[in-house]
C-alpha positions as CSV (number, residue, x, y, z in Angstrom):
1,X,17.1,-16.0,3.2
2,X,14.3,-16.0,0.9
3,X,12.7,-13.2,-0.9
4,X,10.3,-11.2,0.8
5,X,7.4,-10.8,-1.7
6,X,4.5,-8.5,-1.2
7,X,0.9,-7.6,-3.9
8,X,-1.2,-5.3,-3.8
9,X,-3.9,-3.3,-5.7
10,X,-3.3,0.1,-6.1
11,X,-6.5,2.5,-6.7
12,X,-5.7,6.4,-6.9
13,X,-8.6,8.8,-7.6
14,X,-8.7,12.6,-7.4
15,X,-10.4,14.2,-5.1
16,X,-11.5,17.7,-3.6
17,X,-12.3,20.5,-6.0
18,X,-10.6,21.7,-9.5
19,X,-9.1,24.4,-7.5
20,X,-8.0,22.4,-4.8
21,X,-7.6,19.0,-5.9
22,X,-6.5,16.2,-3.9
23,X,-5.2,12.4,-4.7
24,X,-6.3,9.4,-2.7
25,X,-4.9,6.3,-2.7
26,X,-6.5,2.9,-1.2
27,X,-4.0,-0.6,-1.4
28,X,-5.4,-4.0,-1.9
29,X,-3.2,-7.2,-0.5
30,X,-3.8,-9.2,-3.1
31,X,-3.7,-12.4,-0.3
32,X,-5.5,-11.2,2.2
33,X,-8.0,-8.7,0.7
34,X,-6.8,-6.0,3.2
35,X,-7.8,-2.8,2.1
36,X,-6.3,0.0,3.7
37,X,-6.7,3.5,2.4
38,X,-5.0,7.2,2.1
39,X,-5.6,11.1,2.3
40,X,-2.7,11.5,0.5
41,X,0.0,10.4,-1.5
42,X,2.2,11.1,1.6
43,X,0.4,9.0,3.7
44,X,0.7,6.0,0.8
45,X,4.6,6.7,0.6
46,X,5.4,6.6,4.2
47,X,3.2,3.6,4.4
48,X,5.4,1.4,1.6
49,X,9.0,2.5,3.8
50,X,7.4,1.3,6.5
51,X,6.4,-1.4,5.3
52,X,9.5,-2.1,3.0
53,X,11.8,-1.3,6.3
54,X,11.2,-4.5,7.9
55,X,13.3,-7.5,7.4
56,X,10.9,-10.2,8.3
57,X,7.2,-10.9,6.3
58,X,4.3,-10.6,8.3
59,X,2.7,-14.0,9.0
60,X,-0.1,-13.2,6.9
61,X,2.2,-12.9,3.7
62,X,3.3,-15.8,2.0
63,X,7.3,-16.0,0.7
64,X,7.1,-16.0,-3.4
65,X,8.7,-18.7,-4.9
């Protein structure tokens, strides 16, 4: 079985207010320009198992030599 290979752009900025701040987070696939963003870092870690849990690539993501 081959390497499944995934890139992406990460971008994090802070957000909300110096009392209550807040990080964002947007991800970039690198192949298919994609962009899909996030309230919080949470939301970008439970996005990666998820994505990370499957065995197969999606048919948009090339296998990396």
């Amino acid at each position: 079985m081959k390497p499944i290979y995934r890139s992406f752009l990460l971008r994090l900025w802070q957000a909300g207010t110096p009392e209550e701040p807040a990080w964002r987070a947007s991800l970039e696939d690198t192949h298919t320009r994609q962009v899909v963003g996030f309230e919080d870092l949470k939301m970008l870690d439970e996005y990666l198992r998820l994505l990370t849990s499957t065995s197969a690539p999606s048919p948009e993501t090339p296998d990396r030599d």
